[in-house]
C-alpha positions as CSV (number, residue, x, y, z in Angstrom):
1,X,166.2,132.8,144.1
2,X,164.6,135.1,147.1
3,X,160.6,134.8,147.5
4,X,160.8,139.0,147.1
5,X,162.8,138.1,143.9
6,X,160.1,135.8,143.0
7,X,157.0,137.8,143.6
8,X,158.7,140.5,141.5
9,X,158.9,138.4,138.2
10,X,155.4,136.7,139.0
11,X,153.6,140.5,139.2
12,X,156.0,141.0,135.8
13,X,154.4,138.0,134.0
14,X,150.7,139.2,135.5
15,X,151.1,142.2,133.8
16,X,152.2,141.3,130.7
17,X,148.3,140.5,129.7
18,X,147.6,144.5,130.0
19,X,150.5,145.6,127.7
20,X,148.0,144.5,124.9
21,X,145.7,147.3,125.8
22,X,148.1,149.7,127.6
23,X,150.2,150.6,124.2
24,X,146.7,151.8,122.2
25,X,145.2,153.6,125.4
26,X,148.5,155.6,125.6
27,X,149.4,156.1,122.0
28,X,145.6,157.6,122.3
29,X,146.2,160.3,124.8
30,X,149.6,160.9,122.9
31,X,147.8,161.8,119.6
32,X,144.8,163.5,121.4
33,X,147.2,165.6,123.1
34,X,148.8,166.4,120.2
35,X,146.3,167.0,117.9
36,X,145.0,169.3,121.2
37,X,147.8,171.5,120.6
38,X,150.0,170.5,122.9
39,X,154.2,170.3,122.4
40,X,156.0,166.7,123.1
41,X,157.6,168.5,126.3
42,X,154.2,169.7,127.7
43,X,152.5,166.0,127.0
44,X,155.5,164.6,128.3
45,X,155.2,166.7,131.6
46,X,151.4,165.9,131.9
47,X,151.5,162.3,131.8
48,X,154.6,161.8,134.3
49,X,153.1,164.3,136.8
50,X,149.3,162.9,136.3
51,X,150.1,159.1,135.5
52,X,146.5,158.6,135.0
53,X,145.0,157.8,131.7
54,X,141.4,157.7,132.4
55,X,141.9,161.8,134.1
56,X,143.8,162.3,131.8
57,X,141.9,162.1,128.5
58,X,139.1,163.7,131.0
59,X,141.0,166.8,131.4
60,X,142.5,167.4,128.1
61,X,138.8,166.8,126.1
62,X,137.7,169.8,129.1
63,X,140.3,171.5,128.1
64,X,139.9,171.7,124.0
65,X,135.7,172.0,125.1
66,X,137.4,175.1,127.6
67,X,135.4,173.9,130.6
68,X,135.9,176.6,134.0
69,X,139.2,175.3,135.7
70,X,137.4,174.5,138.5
71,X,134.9,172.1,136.5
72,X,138.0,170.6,134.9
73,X,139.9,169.7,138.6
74,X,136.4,168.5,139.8
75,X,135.8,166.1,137.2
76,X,139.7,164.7,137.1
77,X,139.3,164.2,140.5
78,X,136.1,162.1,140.4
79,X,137.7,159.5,138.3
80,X,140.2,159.4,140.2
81,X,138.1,159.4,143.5
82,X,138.6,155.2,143.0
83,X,142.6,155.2,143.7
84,X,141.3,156.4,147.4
85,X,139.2,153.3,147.8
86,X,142.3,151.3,146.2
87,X,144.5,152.8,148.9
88,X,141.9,151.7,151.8
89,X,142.1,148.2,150.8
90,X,145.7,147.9,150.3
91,X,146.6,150.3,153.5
92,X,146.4,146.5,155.6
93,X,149.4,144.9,153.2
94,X,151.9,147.9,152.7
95,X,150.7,149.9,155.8
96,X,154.1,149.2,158.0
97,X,156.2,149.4,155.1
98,X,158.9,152.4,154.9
99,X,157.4,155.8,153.9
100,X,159.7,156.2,150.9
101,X,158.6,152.5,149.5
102,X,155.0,153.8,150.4
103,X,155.2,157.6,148.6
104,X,156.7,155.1,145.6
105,X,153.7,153.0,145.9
106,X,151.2,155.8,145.7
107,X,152.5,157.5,142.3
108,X,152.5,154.0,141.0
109,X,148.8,152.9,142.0
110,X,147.4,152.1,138.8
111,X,144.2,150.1,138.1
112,X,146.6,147.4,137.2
113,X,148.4,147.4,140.3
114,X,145.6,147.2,142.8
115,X,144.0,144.4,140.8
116,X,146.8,142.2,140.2
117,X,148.0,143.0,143.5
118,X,144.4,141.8,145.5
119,X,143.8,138.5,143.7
120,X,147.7,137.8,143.9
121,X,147.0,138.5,147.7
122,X,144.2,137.0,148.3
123,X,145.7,133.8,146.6
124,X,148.6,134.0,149.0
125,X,147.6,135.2,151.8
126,X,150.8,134.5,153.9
127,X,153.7,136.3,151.6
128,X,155.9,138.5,153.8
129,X,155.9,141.9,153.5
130,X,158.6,142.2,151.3
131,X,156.9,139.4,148.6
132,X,153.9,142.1,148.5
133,X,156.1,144.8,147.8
134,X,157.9,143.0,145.3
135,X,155.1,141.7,143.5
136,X,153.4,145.2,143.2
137,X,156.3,146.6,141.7
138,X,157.0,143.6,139.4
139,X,153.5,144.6,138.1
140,X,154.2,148.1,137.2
141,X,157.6,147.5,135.9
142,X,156.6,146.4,132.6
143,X,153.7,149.0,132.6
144,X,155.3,152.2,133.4
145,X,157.9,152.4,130.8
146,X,155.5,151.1,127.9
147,X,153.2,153.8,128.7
148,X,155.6,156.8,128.8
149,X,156.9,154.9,125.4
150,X,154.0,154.7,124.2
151,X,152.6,158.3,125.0
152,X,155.6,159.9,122.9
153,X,155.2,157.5,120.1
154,X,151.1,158.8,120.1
155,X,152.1,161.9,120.2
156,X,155.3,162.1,117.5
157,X,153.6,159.6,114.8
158,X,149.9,159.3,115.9
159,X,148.9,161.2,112.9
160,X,149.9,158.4,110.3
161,X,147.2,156.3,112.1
162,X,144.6,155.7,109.8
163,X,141.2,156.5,111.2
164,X,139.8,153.6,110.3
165,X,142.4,151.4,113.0
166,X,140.6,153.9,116.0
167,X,142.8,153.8,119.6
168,X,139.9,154.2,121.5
169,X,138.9,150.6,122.2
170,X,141.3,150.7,124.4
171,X,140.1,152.8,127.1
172,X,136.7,150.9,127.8
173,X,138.4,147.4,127.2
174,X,140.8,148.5,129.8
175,X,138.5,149.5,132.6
176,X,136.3,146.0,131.7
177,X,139.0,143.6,131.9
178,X,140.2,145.0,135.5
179,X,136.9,146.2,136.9
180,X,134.4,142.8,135.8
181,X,136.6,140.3,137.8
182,X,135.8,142.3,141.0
183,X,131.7,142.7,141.0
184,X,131.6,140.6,143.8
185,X,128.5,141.3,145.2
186,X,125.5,143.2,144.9
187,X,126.4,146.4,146.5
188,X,129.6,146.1,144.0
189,X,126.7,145.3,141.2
190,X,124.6,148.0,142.3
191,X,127.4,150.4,142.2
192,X,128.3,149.8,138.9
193,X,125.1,149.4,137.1
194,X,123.7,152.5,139.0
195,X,126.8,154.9,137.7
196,X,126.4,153.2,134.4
197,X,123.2,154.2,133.7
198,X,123.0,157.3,135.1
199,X,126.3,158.3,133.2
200,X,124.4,157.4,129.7
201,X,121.3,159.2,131.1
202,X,123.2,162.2,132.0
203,X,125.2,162.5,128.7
204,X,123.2,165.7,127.8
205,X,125.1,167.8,131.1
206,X,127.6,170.1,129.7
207,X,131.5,169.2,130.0
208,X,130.6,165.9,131.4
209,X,129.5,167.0,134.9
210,X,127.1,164.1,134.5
211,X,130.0,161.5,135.5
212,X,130.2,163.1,138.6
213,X,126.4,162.5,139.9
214,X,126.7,159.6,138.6
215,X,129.8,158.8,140.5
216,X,128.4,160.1,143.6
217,X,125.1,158.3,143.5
218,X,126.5,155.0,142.6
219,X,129.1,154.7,145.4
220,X,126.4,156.4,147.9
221,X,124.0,153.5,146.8
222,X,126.5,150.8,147.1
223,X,127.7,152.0,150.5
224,X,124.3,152.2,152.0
225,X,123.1,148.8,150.5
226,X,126.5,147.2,151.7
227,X,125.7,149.0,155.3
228,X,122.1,147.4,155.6
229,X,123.6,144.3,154.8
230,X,126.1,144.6,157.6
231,X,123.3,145.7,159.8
232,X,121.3,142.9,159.1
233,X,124.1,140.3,159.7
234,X,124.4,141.3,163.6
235,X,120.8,141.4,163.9
């Protein structure tokens, strides 16, 4: 068997943790979308175009609260402002591969993607080019299907979910189990617990605008902290 062939079944066995979380956190933006008003066809559209769950859910809750357009594309994009910092880091690993396998690459950066793919890189740090590539697509192979899946089965018999057996763990679960692994350091720690806190503290801002001070500060304060440390080191 090929190395490539290899690092795509080892990124399919990574990701077969998530599926636990991934069927419930899509079946949850199937039956919110639904129950939102929208048809099969139009939820269908949204999540293949958006492939986001996190924006996702952010946009269709503005939507049913009828937030301005503008306040709805703002806010979407600020939890989605992380998939830019994913692409810095992983611009090193995939940066001379072909621009087809890249454009593939960028509708498939997920949460789960970039994580698996790091620590799998930083564990092997010598795979070829083509063992990178084949891991990160072994990852999302399992994941992609399952959530389109998953989003139609929401949408078509979310209703006969009892209340009482809520989707909704699986959003914060999700974001935990990826995002606690890589608070590395205190600028990472800082970052976190700063947008944390002031996301709770802002609750009170209409359509959620509070997530994106508190996105802004927390980055802002992790940046600067992690640039006085750098400062300090060549001193």
């Amino acid at each position: 068997m090929s190395l490539p062939r290899q690092a795509f079944l080892r990124g399919c066995r990574d990701a077969l943790p998530f599926l636990v979380v991934i069927v419930p956190f899509a079946m949850l933006f199937g039956l919110a979308a639904s129950e939102a008003g929208l048809h099969l066809y139009e939820i269908m559209a949204f999540t293949v175009t958006v492939f986001a769950g996190a924006s996702q859910l952010v946009a269709l809750q503005l939507l049913q609260d009828q937030a301005p357009l503008l306040v709805i594309l703002a806010t979407s994009l600020a939890v989605n402002l992380r998939m830019l910092m994913y692409s810095v880091t992983l611009a090193p690993h995939f940066g001379a591969a072909p621009v087809g396998v890249r454009a593939a690459m960028a509708y498939f950066l997920i949460d789960q993607s970039f994580a698996l793919s790091v620590a799998e890189f930083d564990k092997r740090p010598m795979q070829t080019l083509p063992e990178k590539i084949g891991y990160f697509f072994g990852v999302v192979t399992p994941i992609a299907p399952l959530w389109m899946i998953s989003t139609i089965a929401g949408a078509v018999a979310g209703r006969a979910i009892p209340p009482e057996y809520a989707l909704d763990f699986a959003v914060p679960i999700t974001f935990l189990a990826m995002t606690a692994p890589m608070i590395r350091s205190l600028p990472h720690a800082v970052a976190a617990g700063l947008s944390v806190a002031l996301t709770l503290g802002l609750a009170f801002l209409p359509y959620g605008t509070g997530l994106l001070v508190a996105a802004a500060v927390g980055m802002a304060a992790g940046a600067m902290l992690e640039y006085r440390r750098e400062k300090a080191g060549r001193v």
